[in-house]
C-alpha positions as CSV (number, residue, x, y, z in Angstrom):
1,X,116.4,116.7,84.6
2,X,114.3,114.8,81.9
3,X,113.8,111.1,81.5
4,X,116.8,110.1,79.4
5,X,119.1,111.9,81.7
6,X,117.9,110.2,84.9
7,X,118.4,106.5,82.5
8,X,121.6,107.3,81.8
9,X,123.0,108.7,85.1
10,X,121.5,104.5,86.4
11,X,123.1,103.2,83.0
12,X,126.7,104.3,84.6
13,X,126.3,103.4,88.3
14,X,128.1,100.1,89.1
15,X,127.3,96.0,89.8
16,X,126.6,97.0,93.1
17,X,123.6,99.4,92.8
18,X,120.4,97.2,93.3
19,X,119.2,99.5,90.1
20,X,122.2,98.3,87.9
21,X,121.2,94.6,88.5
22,X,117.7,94.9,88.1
23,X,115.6,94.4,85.0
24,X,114.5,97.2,82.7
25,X,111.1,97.1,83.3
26,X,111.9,97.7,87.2
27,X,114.1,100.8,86.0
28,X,112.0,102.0,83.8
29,X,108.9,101.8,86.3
30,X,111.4,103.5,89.1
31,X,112.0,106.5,86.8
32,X,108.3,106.7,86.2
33,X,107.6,106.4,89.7
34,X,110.0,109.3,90.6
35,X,108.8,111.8,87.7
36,X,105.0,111.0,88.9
37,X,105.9,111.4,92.6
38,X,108.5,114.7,92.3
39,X,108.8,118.1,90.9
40,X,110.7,118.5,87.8
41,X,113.4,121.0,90.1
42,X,113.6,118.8,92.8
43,X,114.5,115.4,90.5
44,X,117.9,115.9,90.9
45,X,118.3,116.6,94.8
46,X,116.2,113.4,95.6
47,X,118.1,111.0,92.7
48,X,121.2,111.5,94.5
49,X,120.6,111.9,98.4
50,X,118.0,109.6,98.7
51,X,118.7,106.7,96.0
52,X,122.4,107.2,95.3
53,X,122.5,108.1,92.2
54,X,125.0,108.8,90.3
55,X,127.1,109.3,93.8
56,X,127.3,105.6,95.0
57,X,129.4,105.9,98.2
58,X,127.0,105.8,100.7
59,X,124.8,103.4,98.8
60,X,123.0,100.7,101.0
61,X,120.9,97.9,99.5
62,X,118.7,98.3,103.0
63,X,118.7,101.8,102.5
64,X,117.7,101.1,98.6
65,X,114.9,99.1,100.0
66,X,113.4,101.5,102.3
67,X,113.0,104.5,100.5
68,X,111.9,102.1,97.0
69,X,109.1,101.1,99.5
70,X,108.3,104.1,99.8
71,X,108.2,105.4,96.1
72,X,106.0,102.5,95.7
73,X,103.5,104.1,98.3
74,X,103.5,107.7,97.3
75,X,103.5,106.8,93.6
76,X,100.2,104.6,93.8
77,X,98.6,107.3,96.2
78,X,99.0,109.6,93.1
79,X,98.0,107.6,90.4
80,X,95.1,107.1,91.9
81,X,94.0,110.4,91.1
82,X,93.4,112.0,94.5
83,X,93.3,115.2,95.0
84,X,96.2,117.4,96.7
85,X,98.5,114.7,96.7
86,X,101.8,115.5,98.1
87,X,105.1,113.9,99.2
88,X,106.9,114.3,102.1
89,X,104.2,116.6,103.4
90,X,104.7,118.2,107.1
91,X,102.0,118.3,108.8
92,X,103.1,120.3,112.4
93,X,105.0,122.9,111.6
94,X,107.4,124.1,112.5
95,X,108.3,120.9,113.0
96,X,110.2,119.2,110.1
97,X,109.1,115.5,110.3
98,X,106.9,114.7,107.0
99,X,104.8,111.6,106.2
100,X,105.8,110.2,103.1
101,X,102.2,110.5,101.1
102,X,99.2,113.1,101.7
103,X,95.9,113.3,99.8
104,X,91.9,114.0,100.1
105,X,89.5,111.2,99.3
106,X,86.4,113.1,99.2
107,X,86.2,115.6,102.5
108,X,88.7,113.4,104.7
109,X,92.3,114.1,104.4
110,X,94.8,110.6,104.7
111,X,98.2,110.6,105.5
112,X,100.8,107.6,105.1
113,X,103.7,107.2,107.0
114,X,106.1,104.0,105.1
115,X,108.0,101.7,107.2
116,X,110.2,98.8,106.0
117,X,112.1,97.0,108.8
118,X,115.1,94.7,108.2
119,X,114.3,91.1,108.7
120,X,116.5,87.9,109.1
121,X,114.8,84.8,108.0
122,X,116.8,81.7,108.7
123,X,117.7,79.7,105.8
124,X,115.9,75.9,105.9
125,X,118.6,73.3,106.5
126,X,117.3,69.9,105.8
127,X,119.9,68.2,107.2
128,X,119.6,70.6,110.6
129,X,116.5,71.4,111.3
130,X,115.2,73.9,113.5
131,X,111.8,74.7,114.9
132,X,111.1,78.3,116.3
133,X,108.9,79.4,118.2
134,X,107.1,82.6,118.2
135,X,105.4,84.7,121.4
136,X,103.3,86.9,119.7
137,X,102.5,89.1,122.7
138,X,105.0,89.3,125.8
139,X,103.4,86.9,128.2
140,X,104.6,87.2,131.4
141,X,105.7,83.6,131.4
142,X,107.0,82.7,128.0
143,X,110.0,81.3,129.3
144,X,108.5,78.9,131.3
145,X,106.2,77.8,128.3
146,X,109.4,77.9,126.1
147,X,110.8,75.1,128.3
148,X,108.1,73.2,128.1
149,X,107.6,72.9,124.6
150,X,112.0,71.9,124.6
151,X,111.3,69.3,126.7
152,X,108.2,68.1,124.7
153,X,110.5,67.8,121.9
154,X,113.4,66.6,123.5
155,X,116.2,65.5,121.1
156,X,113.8,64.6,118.2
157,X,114.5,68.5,117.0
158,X,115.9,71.2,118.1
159,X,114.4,73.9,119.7
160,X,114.6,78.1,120.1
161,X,113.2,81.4,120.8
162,X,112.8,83.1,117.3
163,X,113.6,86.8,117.3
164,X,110.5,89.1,118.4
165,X,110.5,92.4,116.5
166,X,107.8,94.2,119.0
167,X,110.0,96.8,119.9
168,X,110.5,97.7,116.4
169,X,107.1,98.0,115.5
170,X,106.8,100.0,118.7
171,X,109.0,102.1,117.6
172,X,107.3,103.0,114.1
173,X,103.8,103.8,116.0
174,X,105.7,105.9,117.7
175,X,107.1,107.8,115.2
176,X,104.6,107.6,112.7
177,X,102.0,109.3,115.6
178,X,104.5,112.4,116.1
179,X,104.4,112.5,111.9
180,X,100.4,112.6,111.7
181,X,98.5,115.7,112.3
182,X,98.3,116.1,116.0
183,X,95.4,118.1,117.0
184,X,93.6,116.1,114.6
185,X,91.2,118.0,112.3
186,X,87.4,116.6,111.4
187,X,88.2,114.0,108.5
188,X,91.7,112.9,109.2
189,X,92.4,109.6,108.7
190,X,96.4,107.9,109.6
191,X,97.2,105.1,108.1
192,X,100.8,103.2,109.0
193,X,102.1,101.2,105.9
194,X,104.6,98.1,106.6
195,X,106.3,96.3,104.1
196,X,107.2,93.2,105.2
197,X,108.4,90.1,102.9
198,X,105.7,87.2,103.2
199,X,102.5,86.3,104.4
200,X,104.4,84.9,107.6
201,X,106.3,88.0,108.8
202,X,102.7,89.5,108.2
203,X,101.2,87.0,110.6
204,X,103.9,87.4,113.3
205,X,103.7,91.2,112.8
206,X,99.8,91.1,113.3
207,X,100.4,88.7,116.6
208,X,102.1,92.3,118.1
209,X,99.3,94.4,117.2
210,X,96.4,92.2,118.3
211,X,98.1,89.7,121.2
212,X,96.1,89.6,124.6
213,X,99.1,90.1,126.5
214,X,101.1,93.5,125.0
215,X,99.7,94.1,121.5
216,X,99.0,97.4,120.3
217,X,95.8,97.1,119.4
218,X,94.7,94.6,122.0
219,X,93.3,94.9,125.5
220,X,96.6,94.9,127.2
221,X,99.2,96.7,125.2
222,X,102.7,97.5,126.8
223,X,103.0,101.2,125.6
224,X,100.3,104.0,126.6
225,X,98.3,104.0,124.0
226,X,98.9,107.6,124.0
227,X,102.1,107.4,122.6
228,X,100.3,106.1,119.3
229,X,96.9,107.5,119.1
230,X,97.1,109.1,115.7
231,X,97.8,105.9,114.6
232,X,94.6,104.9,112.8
233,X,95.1,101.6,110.5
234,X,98.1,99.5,110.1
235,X,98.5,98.1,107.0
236,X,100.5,94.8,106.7
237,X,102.4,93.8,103.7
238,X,104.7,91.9,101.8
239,X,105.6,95.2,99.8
240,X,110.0,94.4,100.7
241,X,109.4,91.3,98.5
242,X,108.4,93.3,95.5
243,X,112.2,95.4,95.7
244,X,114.4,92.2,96.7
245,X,113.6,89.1,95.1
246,X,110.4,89.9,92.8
247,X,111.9,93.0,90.9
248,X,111.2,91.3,88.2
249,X,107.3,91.5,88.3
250,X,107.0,94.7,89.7
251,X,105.3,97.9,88.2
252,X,106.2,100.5,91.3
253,X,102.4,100.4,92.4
254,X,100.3,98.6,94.9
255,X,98.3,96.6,92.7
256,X,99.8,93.4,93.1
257,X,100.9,93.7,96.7
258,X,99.2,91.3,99.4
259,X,97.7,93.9,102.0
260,X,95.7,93.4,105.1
261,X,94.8,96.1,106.7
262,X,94.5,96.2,110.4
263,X,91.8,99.1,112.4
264,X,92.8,100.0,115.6
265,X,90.4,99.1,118.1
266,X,90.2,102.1,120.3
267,X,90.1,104.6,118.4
268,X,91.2,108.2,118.8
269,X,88.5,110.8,119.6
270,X,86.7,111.7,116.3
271,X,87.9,109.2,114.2
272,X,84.8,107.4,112.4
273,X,84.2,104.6,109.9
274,X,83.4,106.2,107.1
275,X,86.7,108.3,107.5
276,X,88.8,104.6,107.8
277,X,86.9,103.4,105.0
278,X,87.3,106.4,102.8
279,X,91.7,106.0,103.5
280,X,91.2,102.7,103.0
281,X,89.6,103.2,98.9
282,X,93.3,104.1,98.3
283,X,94.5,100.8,98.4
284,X,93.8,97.3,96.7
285,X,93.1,95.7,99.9
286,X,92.1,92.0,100.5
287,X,90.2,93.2,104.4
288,X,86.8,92.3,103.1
289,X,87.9,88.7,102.3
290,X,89.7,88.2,105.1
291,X,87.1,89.9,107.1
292,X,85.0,87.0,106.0
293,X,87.4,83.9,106.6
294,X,86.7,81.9,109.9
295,X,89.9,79.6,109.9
296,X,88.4,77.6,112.5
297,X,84.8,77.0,113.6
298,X,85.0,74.6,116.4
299,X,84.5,75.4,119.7
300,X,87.8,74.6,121.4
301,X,89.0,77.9,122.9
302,X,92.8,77.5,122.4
303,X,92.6,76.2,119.0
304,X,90.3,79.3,118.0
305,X,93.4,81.2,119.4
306,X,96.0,79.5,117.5
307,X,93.5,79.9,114.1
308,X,93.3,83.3,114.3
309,X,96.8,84.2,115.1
310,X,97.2,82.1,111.8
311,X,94.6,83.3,109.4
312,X,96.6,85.9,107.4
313,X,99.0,82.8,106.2
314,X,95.8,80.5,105.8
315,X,93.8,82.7,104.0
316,X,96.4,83.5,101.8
317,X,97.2,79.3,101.0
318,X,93.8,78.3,101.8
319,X,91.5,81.4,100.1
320,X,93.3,83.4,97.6
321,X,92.4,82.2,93.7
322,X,95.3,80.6,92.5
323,X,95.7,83.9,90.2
324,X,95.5,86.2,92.9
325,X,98.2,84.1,94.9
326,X,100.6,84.3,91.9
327,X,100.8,87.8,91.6
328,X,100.9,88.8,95.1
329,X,103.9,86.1,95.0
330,X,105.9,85.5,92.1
331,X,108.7,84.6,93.9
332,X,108.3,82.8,97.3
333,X,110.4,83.6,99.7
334,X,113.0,81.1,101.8
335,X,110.6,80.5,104.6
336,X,107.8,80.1,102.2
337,X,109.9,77.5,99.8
338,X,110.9,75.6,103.1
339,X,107.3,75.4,104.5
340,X,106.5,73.9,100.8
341,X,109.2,71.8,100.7
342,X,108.5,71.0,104.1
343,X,104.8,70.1,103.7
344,X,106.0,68.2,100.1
345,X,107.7,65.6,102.7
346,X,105.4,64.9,104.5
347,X,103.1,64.5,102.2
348,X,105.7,61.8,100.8
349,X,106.1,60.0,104.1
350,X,102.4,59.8,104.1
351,X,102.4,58.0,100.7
352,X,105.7,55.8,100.8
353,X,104.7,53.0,103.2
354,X,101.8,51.8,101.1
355,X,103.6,51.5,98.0
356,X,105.9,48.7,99.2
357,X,102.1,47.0,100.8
């Protein structure tokens, strides 16, 4: 199947196909994407059972979304040159379970397992506002503390519990460490890819790895660690943004993808730092900066706590040139257009009363 085939089998699909509504450039860059990433025999096979195409019927935007996340992955992998790249890759026969991308960087060997989870963001309401809050980790007595911040507020605002997607995450280490190579061999290096929307699913997603009480990578996590170990680095992103609402300024690579990666801290027998840092090359990360950012420098222990838990959003507002922050969002999301609005009036409130003085 060559390349004007594959255009004109999208040309015919219908309104509802995320491909059919998106601009050329994003179709164009998918169809590179998909000749760079897959054999010329196989082209047709994945076209139609994995993105639908011509077949629409059991098309899914969430679906789409998924597997362009992961076409995204596996197509920067090999552009970047590595050697013995290869999709969908199994790595324990006979077991069929595959990681999505496999290469050598130098004498390590990396493998990347994609994840994209579905996430409901409230839509802002001005007129009815409501403030969530967010347990990061699963402290044994959240819903005490939960009470305590309603009654703090009382009727001025109201008040809930927003969603905790812990379980989910969970549930990708898990899978991703029966994917990886497992015994590993000298060099191997497992890195879990998440493509989340914003910098604030990023931040909530980085409380479940690193929270005192549960996360994954902290001190106290709920699941064995075990039942993850292959799982070397996390790598949290807003990678779903780039195939929903920023199609538009996409190119199908990593370039211009916020990333922060995140190194477990216990690792797994043999595992080294100059195997993470070698995975690691594949990808324009911003680790080193963020590395570097202290949100906080006082010496008040809770609001250290607070900063940190914070510091992927801050460093992103607070940090990022203002070029840098364009490209890694050229379309904000709702929760990011509501914290700017949001911010825009108090910033007003702040300024109104003296102008009447």
């Amino acid at each position: 199947m060559d390349r004007p085939n594959i255009l004109g089998k999208i040309a015919a699909l219908s309104g509802k196909h995320i491909l059919k509504q998106s601009p050329a450039s994003y179709v164009e860059g998918f169809v590179d994407a998909l000749m760079n990433v897959y054999p010329a025999e196989s082209l047709e096979t994945v076209l139609q059972q994995k993105f639908h195409v011509p077949d629409e019927t059991h098309y899914s935007d969430k679906t789409f979304c998924e597997l362009a996340c992961e076409l995204t992955v596996a197509n920067h992998v090999k552009l970047t040159g590595s050697p013995n790249f290869e999709a969908e890759k199994k790595l324990n026969p006979p077991s069929d379970k595959d990681v999505d991308a496999f290469c050598s960087v130098g004498s390590h060997h990396v493998a990347v397992e994609v994840k994209c989870p579905e996430l409901s963001i409230d839509e802002y309401d001005s007129a009815n506002p409501i403030f969530k809050i967010s347990f990061m980790g699963r402290y044994p007595d959240h819903e005490q503390k939960f009470e305590e911040l309603r009654k703090l507020t009382g009727s001025a605002m109201q008040v809930e519990k927003a969603k905790r997607l812990d379980n989910k995450l969970k549930d990708y280490l898990v899978s991703a460490h029966n994917k990886f190579r497992n015994p590993s061999q000298p060099g191997d290096a497992n890195v879990l890819f998440v493509a989340l929307d914003d910098y604030y699913s990023m931040q909530e997603w980085n409380g479940y790895l690193f929270s005192d009480f549960g996360g994954f990578f902290g001190p106290r996590p709920y699941l064995k660690r075990e039942e993850f170990q292959q799982v070397d680095v996390v790598i949290l992103s807003n990678l779903q943004s780039a195939h929903t609402i920023g199609r538009a300024y996409h190119d199908w690579t990593l370039r211009n993808i916020y990333m922060i990666p995140r190194i477990t801290g216990n690792p797994r027998p043999g595992l080294d730092d100059h195997t993470v840092a070698a995975a690691l090359r594949l990808f324009p990360h911003e680790l080193s900066g963020f590395g570097a950012f202290q949100p906080y420098s006082g010496l008040d222990d809770n609001l250290w706590t607070a900063a940190e838990f914070t510091k992927i959003t801050h460093y992103a507002v607070e940090k990022l040139p203002d070029a840098d922050r364009k490209r890694y969002f050229p379309v904000p999301t709702s929760r990011m257009k509501a914290t700017a609005e949001s911010a825009a009036r108090s910033e007003t409130e702040k300024v109104t009363p003296s102008i009447g003085t």
